[in-house]
C-alpha positions, 0 to 999 in steps of 0.5 A: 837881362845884361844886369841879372847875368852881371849879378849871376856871373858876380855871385858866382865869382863872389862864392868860389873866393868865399869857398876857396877861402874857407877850404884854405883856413881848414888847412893847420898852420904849423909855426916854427921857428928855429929861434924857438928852438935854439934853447933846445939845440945848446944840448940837442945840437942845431941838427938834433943829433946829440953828444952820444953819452951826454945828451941825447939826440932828438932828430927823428924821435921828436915826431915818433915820440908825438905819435905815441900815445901820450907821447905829446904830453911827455914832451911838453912835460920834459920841455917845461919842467924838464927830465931827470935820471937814467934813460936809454936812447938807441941803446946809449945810457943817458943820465943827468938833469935837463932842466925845465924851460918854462921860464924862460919860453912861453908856452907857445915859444914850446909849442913853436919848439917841438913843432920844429923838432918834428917838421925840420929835424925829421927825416921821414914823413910826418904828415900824420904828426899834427902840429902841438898848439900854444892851448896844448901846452897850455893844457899840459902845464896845467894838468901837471901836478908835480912841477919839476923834472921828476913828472916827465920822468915818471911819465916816461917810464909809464909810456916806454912800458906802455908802448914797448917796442914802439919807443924810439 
């Protein structure tokens, strides 16, 4: 009797370790770093503020952008290939060239990136962002067929039309 309620006990002890474990691995892991992101805070600043008039800022509209849909897709885009021409930012006109970044980052390293603009440089609750993937990226890059500043361009204005007063 001692022995089968030993084993009893121990299956027990066993399941609720094995369940505990699977419950925790259904959580996502958000990776970021700010190393990723220090390509991104040479124009952007550390804090994601921006030089008003010369480049825009990023702090809080990361994650509003995210939310939008197609949103994920234009940041990756911008990212990688960068972005060109005229935008309005908080009623501020921007206009230049910034350049693409999948050269120099991987595409993880952007995932990495735009996860920490979301999860650090925000100020309101973004549980409901999900976190972009090394395989989301991955995915974007190859689906663009024009490689070059001027796709998230175009992709921009398709989604500031599309989502009106929702654009931050």
């Amino acid at each position: 009797m001692k022995i089968i309620v030993t084993v009893l006990v121990g299956g027990m002890i066993a399941l609720f370790v094995v369940v505990g474990r699977l419950s925790l691995a259904d959580e996502p892991t958000i990776e970021y770093a700010a190393d990723d992101y220090v390509i991104c805070s040479a124009c952007h600043l550390p804090d994601g503020v921006g030089i008003p008039g010369v480049f825009p800022p990023i702090r809080n509209r990361v994650s509003s952008i995210a939310k939008i849909e197609g949103g994920r897709a234009y940041l990756i885009t911008a990212i990688s290939f960068g972005l060109m021409g005229n935008i309005e930012v908080a009623g501020m006109p921007y206009f230049g060239v910034m350049a693409g970044n999948s050269g120099m980052l991987s595409s993880n390293q952007i995932a990495n990136a735009l996860n920490y603009a979301v999860f650090e440089l925000s100020d309101g609750d973004v549980t409901d962002v999900l976190p972009f993937t090394n395989a989301d990226v991955i995915r974007v890059q190859s689906e663009t067929l024009t490689k070059g500043p001027g796709a998230a361009a175009e992709l921009r204005k398709k989604i500031v039309e599309a989502a009106g007063d929702q654009w931050p």
